[in-house]
C-alpha positions in Angstrom: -29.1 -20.0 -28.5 -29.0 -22.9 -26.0 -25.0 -23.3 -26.6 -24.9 -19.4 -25.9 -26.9 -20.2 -22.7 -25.0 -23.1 -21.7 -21.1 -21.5 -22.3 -22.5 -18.1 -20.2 -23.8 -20.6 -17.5 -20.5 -22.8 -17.3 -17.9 -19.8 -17.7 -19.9 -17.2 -15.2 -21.3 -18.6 -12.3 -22.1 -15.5 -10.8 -26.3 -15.3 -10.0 -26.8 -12.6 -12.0 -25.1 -13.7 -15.1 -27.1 -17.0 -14.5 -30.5 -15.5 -14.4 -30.0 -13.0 -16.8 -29.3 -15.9 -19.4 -32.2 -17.8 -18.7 -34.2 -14.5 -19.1 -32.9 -14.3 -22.7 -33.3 -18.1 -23.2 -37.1 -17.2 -21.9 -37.3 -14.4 -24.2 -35.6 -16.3 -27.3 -38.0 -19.0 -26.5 -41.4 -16.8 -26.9 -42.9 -14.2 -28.5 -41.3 -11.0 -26.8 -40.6 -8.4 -29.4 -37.3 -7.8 -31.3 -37.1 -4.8 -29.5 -37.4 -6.5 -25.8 -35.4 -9.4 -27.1 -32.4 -7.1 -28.0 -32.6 -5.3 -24.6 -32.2 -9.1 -22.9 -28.7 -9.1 -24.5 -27.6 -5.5 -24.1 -28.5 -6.4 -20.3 -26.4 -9.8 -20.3 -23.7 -9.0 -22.2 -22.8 -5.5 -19.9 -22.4 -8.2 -17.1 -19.9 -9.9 -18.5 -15.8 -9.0 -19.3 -15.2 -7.9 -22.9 -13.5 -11.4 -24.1 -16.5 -13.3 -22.4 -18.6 -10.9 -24.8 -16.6 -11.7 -27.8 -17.2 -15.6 -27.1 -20.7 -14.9 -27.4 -20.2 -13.2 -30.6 -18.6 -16.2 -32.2 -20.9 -18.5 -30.4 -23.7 -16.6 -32.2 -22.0 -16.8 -35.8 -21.6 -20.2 -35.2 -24.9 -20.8 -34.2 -27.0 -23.3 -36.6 -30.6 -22.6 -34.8 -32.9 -22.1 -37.9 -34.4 -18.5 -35.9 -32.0 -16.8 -38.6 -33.8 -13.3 -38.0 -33.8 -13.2 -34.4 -30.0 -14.7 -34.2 -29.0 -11.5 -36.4 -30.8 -9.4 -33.9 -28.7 -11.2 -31.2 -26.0 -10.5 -33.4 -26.4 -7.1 -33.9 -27.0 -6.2 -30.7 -23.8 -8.0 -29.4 -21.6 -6.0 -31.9 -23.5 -2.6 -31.0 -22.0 -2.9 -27.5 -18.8 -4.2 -28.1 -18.3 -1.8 -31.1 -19.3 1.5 -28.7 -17.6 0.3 -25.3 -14.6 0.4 -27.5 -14.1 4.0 -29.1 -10.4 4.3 -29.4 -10.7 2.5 -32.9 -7.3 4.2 -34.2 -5.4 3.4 -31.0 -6.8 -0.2 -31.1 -6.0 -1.0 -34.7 -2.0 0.1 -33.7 -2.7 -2.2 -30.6 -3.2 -5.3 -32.9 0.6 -4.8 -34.2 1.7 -5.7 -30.7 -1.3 -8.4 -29.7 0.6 -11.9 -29.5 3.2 -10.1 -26.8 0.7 -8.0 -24.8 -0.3 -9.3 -20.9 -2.5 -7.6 -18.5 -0.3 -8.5 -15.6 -1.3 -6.5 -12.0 1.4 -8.4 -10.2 4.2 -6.8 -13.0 3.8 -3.8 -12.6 4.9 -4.5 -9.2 8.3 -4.9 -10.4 10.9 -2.5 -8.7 12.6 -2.5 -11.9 12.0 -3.0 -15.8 11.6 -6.9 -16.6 13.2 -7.6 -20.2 10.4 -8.4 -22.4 7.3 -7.7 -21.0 4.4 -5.3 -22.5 1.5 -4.6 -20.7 -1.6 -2.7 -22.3 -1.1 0.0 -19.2 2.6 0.6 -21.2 1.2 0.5 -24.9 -1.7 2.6 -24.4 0.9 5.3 -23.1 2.9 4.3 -25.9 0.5 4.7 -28.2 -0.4 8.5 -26.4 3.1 9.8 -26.5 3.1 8.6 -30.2 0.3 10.3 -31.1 1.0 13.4 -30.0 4.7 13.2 -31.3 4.9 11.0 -34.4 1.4 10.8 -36.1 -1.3 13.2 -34.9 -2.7 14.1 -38.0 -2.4 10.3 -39.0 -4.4 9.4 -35.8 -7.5 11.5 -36.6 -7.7 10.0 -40.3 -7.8 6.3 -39.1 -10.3 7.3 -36.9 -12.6 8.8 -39.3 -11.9 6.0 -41.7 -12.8 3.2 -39.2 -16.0 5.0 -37.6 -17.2 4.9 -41.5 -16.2 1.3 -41.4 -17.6 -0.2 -38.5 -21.3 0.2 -39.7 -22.8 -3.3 -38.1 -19.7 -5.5 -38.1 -17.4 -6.6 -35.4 -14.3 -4.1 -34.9 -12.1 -7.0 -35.0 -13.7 -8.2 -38.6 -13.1 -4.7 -39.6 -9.9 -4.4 -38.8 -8.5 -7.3 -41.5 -10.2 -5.3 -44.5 -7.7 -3.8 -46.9 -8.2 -0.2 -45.8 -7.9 -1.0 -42.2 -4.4 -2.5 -43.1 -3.3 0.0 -44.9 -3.8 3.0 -42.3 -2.2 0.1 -39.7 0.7 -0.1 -41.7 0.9 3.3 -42.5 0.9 4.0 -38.7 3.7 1.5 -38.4 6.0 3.0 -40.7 5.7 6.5 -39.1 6.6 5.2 -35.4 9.1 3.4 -36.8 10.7 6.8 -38.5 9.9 8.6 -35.3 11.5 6.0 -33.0 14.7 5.5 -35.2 15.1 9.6 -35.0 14.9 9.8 -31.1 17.3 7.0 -30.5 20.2 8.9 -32.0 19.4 12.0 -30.7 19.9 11.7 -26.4 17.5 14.8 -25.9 15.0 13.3 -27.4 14.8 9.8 -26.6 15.0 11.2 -23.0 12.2 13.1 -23.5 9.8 10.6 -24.9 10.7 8.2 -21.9 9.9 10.9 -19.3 6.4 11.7 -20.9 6.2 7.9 -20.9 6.6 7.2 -17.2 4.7 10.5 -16.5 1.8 9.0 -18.1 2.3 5.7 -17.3 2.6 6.6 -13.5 -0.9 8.1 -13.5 -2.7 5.6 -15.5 -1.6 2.9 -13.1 -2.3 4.3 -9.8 -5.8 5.6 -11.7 -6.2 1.6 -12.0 -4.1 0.0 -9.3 -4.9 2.2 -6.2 -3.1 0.2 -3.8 0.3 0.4 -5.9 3.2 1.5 -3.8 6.2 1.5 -6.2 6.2 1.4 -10.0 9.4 1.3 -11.9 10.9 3.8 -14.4 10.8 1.6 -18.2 14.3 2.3 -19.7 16.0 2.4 -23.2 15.3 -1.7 -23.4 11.5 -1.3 -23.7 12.0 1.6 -26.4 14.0 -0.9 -28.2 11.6 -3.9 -27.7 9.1 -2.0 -29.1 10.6 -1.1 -32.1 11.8 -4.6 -33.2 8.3 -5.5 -32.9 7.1 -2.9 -35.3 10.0 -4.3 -37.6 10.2 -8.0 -37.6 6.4 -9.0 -36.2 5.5 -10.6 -39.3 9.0 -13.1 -39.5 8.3 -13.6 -35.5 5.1 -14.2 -35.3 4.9 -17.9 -36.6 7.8 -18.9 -34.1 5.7 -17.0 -31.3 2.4 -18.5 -31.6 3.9 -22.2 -32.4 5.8 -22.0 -28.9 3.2 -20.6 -27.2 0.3 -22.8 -28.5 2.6 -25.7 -27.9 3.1 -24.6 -24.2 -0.8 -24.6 -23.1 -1.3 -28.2 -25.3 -1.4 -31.2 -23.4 -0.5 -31.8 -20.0 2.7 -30.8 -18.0 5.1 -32.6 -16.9 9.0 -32.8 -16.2 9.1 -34.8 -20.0 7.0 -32.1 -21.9 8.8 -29.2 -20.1 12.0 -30.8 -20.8 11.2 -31.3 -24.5 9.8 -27.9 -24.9 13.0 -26.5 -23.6 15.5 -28.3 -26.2 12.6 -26.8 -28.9 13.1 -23.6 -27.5 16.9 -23.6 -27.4 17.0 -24.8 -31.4 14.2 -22.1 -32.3 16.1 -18.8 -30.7 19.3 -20.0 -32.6 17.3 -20.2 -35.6 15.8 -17.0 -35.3 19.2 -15.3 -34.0 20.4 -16.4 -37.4 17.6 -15.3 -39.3 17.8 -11.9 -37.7 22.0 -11.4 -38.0 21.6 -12.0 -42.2 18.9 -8.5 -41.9 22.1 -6.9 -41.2 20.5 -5.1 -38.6 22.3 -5.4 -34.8 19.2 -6.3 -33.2 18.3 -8.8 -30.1 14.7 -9.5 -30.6 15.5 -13.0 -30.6 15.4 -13.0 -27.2 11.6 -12.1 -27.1 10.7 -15.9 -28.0 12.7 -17.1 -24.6 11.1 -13.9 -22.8 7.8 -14.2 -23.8 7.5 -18.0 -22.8 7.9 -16.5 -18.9 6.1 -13.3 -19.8 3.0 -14.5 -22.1 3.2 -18.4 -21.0 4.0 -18.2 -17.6 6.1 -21.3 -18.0 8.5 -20.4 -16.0 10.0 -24.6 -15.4 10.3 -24.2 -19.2 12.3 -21.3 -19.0 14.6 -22.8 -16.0 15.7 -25.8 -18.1 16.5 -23.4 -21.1 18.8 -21.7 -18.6 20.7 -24.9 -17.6 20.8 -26.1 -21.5 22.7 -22.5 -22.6 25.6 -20.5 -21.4 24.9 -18.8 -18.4 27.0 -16.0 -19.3 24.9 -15.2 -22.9 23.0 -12.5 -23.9 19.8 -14.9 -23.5 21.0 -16.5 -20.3 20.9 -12.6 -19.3 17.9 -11.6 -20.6 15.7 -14.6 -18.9 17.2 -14.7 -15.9 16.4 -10.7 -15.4 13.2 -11.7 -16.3 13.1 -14.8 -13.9 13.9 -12.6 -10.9 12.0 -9.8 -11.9 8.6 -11.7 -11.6 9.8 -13.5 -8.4 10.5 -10.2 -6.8 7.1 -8.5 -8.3 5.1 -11.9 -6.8 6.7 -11.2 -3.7 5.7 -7.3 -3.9 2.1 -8.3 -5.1 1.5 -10.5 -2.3 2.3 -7.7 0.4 0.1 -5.3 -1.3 -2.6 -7.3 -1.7 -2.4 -8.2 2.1 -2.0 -4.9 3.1 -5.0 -3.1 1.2 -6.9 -6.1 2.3 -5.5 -5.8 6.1 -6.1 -1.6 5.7 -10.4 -2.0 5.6 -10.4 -4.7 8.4 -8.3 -2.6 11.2 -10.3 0.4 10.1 -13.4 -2.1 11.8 -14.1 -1.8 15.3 -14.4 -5.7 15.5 -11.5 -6.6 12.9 -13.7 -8.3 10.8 -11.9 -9.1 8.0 -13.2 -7.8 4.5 -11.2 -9.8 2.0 -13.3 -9.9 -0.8 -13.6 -12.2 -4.0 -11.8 -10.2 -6.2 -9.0 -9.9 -3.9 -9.0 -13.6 -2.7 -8.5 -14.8 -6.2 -5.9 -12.0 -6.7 -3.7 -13.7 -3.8 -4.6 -17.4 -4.6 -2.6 -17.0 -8.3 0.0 -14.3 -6.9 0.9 -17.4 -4.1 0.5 -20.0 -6.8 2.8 -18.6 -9.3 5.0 -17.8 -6.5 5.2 -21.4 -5.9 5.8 -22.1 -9.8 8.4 -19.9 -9.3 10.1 -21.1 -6.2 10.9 -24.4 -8.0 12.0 -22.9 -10.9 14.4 -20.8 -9.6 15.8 -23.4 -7.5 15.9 -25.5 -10.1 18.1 -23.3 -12.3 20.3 -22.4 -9.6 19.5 -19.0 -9.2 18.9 -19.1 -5.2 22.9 -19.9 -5.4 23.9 -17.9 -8.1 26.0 -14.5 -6.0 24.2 -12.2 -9.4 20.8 -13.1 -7.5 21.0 -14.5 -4.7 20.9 -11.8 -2.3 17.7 -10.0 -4.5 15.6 -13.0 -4.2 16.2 -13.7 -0.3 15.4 -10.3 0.8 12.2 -10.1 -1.3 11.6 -13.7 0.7 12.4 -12.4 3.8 10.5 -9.6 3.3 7.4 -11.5 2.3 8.0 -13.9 5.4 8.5 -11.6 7.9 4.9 -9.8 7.0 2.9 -13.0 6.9 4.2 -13.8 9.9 3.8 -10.5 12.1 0.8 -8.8 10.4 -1.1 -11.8 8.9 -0.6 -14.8 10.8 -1.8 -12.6 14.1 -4.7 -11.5 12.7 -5.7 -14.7 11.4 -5.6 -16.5 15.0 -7.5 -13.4 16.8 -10.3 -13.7 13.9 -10.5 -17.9 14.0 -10.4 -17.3 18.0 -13.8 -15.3 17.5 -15.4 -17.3 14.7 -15.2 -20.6 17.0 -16.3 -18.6 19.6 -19.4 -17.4 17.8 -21.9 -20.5 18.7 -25.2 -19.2 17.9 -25.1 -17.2 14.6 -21.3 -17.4 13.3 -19.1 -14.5 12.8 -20.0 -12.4 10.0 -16.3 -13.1 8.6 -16.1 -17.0 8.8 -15.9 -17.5 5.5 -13.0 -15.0 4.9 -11.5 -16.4 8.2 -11.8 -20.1 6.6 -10.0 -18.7 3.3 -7.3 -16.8 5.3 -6.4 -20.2 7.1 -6.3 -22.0 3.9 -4.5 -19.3 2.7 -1.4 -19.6 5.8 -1.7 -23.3 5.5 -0.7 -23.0 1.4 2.1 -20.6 2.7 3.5 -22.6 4.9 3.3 -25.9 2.3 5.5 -22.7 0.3 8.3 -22.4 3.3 8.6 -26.3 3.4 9.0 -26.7 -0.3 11.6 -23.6 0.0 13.5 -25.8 2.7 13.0 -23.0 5.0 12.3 -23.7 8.8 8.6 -22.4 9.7 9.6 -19.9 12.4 7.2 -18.4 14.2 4.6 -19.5 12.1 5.9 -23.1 13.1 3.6 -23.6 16.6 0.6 -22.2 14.2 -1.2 -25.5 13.3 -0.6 -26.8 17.2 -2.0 -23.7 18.5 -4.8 -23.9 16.4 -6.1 -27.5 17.2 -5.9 -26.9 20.9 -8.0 -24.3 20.2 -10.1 -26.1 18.1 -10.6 -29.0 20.8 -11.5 -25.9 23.0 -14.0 -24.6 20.7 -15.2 -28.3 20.2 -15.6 -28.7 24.2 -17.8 -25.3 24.4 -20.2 -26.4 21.4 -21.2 -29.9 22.7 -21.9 -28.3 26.0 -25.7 -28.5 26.9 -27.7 -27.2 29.3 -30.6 -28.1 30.7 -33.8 -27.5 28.6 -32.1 -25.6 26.1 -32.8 -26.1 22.3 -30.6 -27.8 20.0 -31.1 -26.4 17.0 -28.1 -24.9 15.2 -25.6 -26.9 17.3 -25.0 -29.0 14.4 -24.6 -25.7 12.6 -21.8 -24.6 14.2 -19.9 -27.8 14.6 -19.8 -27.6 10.8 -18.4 -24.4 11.1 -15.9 -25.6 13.2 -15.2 -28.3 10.8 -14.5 -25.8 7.7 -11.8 -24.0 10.3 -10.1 -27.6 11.0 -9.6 -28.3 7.4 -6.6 -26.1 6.5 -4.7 -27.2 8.7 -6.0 -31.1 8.3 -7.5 -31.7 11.2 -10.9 -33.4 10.9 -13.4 -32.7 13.6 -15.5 -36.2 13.8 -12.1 -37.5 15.7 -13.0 -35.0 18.2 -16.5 -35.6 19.5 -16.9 -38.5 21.6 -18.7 -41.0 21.6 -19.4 -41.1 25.2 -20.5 -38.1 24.8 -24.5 -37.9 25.4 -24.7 -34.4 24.5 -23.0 -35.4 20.9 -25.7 -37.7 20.4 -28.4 -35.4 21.3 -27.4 -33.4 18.9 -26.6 -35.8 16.0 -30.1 -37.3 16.9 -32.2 -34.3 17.0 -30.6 -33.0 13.5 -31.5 -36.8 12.3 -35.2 -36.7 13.3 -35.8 -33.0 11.5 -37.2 -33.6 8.0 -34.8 -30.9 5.7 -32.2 -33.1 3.6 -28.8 -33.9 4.8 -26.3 -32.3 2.7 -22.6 -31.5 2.3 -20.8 -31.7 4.9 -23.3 -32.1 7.4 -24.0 -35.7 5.7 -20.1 -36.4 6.1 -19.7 -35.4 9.6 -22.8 -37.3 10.4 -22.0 -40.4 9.1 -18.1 -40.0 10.1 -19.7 -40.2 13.7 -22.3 -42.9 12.7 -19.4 -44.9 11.6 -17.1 -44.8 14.7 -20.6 -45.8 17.1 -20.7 -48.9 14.5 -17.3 -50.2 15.2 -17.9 -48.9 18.7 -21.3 -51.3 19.1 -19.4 -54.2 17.0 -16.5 -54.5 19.7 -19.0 -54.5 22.5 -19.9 -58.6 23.6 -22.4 -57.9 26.6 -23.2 -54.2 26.5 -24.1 -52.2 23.9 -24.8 -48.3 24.7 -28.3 -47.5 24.0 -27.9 -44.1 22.9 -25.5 -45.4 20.0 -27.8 -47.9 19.0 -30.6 -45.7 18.4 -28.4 -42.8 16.7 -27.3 -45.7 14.4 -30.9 -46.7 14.0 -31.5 -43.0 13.5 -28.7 -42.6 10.4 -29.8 -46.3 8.7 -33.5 -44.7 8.4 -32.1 -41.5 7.2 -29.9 -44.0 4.3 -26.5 -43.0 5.7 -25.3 -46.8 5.8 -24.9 -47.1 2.0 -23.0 -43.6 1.6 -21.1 -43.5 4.6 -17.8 -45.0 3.3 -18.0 -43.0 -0.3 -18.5 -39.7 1.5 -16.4 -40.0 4.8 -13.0 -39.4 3.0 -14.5 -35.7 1.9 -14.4 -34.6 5.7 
């Protein structure tokens, strides 16, 4: 139980997650009942996301604590969730068939068009509920029954290798594979099952992605996709996993990536080979290059495999459709993101901005992949190529042109009030502080591009006289008026300045008495220094050292007792180690 403790609290750092697993360590430490002790882990795990769940299922079965009876009731209690948050048993089991090629991908489904390749669950479960309707409905019902008798107390997933499980998977297999071969000959048909496709899969997404603006049309190619996988999974498979598992070993690097590459180029000619003696015109060998950009998200990979091959092959094709498509989708994700973000804050009187986690981490990997994605397409000569070139400069400019009028704006107007804001802080700093780290990563982006800044070019200028400004109106003291919480905001104003690197210490003077009061009266209150308030401090302390040490004759009282003040408060020592943090 203490490694199920420990992985919950070093994968989910969320409070709640925390404390509810040291109320079950609590409760698996004492005598609560079996009864209390199971309701502790129905109450974790329905905090967590379903593969966090499933790690604590196998942390449990490999769990050597010598409680045997209450790490079965853990057990059991685990599977009872994850077996009835998961109904659709049927649908899942066909699901497994396509498992080493699925992604849950938000920023694909921004594509404008289909990317070669790609599979998302959104597009399998309304595979799987045109497919049941039209090629196995009475099939669908039985697997169900049969697998609700299964389950019993084991894990859905342990279920799903038994012989009867595989034999209604198979069996389910086989009939799309009939139906799928029928509709492709027949034009009516095949039309058909693609426009109940994208009716269904249109409403699924926007049920999930309300923000979406634009969701392609999927067209004959993923039809096709999806039945090569029903037919040669099990002879793909093996190459699939080995690339893949070999992409997230190790480090990266320009070697590795390069090496990978050749492997790649040597494993699609093997299986192209493989494939043409089934006597079957199929080009599934293209999935292994496809799924390295669509699965792997090695795109630098994938760039050196297009220099090492003929650009004017079916695979050079394939990956660079699928190169462009998720450059153009990053590119689309990034604006909607921004904009459902920048829709809540103008609806506020104050334009306080309302981010939130989810959507912060949403644009931190959409802008990071972008980046991945800028050098690999450079790299591969796609930005010059005339087939792509124009797609992937209007999606830039696009993207440019809206951080620069609708974001970059907002994101001034908002630090303007947040350094303004001396006595409690603007409800928004910390979204303000992310949004500036946020334009100072994009423009980092426009360099690495080679493109000229713009408008956004006088941003970081702009922003330290400001800051200087800000600085100016926080050290200001009246008469008689307290102290407290001027150190407070300085820090604040520090966590502005670092985006764009500007470090605040520089900035307060020395000769400054009102700095030192301040410094001094935060140094003569009992709480701890921490963070960055022990950094600024002693960035300060540090400059009135080499201050006092150049003076011969006269040494500034005030700096000698603020040094005084930070030697009995045992900033000497950790000055140097901490300074470089600011």
């Amino acid at each position: 139980m203490v490694a199920i403790v420990n992985y919950l609290i070093i994968n989910h750092l969320r409070s709640e997650v925390v404390m509810q697993a040291h109320s079950l360590a609590v409760a698996w430490m004492g005598k609560m009942s079996d009864g209390r002790l199971k309701d502790q882990v129905l109450e974790l795990v329905t905090k967590l996301p379903p593969s966090s769940v499933s790690e604590v299922y196998r942390q449990i079965r490999r769990s050597g604590d010598a409680s045997a009876e209450k790490v079965d009731l853990v057990r059991q209690a685990v599977v009872q969730y994850l077996n009835t948050s998961r109904p659709h048993r049927a649908q899942r089991l066909f699901t497994e068939l396509f498992a080493p090629f699925l992604v849950s991908d938000p920023v694909l489904l921004r594509a404008s068009s289909w990317i070669p390749g790609v599979i998302q669950r959104l597009d399998l479960a309304c595979v799987w509920a045109v497919l049941g309707r039209q090629a196995f409905r009475t099939l669908t019902a039985e697997t169900q029954r049969a697998l609700d008798r299964l389950v019993g107390d084991q894990m859905m997933d342990e279920v799903f290798q038994s012989a009867e499980a595989l034999a209604l998977q198979n069996r389910m297999r086989l009939a799309a594979i009939r139906y799928l071969d029928e509709i492709c000959v027949t034009p009516e048909a095949f039309d058909g099952f693609l426009a109940g496709f994208n009716r269904i899969r249109h409403v699924e997404a926007r049920k999930s992605l309300p923000a979406i603006t634009e969701i392609a049309n999927d067209d004959h190619g993923f039809v096709e996709t999806i039945r090569d996988i029903l037919v040669y999974r099990k002879m793909f498979e093996p190459y699939l996993n080995a690339t893949l598992n070999g992409l997230r070993d190790g480090p990266r690097s320009d070697l590795e990536a390069s090496r990978r590459a050749d492997a790649l180029v040597a494993q699609v000619e093997e299986l192209r080979a493989m494939l043409e003696g089934s006597g079957r015109r199929t080009r599934f060998h293209l999935m292994l290059a496809l799924s390295v950009i669509n699965v792997g998200r090695r795109y630098d990979v994938a760039a050196l495999y297009l220099r090492r091959i003929d650009g004017e092959s079916e695979e050079a094709v394939a990956v660079t459709a699928a190169m462009v498509g998720h450059y153009l989708a990053c590119c689309q994700a990034i604006i909607e993101f921004l904009t459902a973000a920048l829709r809540i804050t103008e609806r506020l009187a104050d334009e306080s901005l309302q981010f939130g986690e989810e959507r912060r981490h949403e644009l931190e990997a959409a802008l990071g992949r972008l980046t991945d994605l800028v050098q690999a397409v450079a790299a591969c000569g796609l930005c010059e190529d005339p087939r792509t070139q124009e797609m992937i400069r209007l999606a830039w400019e696009r993207l440019s042109t809206f951080i620069a009028k609708r974001v970059a704006p907002l994101a001034m107007r908002r630090a303007s009030a947040a350094m303004s804001a001396r006595q409690q802080g603007a409800d928004d700093h910390d979204e303000v502080a992310w949004l500036l780290d946020f334009l100072a990563r994009w423009l980092q982006l426009l360099r690495l591009r080679g493109d000229a800044p713009g408008s956004l070019a006088d941003l970081p200028v702009g922003f330290g006289q400001d800051l200087r400004l800000a600085v100016q109106q926080a050290i200001r003291v009246e008469p008689k008026e307290p102290l407290e919480g001027r150190l407070a905001h300085l820090l604040r104003l520090d966590r502005l300045a670092a985006p764009f690197r500007y470090r605040l210490a520089p900035l307060l003077s020395l000769s400054s008495q009102n700095v030192v009061k301040i410094l001094m009266d935060r140094l003569g209150r009992p709480a701890p220094l921490e963070g960055r308030e022990r950094v600024l401090i002693s960035e300060v302390v540090d400059a009135a050292r080499k201050d006092v040490d150049r003076s011969r004759n006269w040494k500034s009282p005030e700096l000698v007792d603020l040094i005084e003040a930070a030697d009995t408060r045992g900033l000497r020592d950790r000055a140097d180690g901490q300074g470089a943090l600011a």
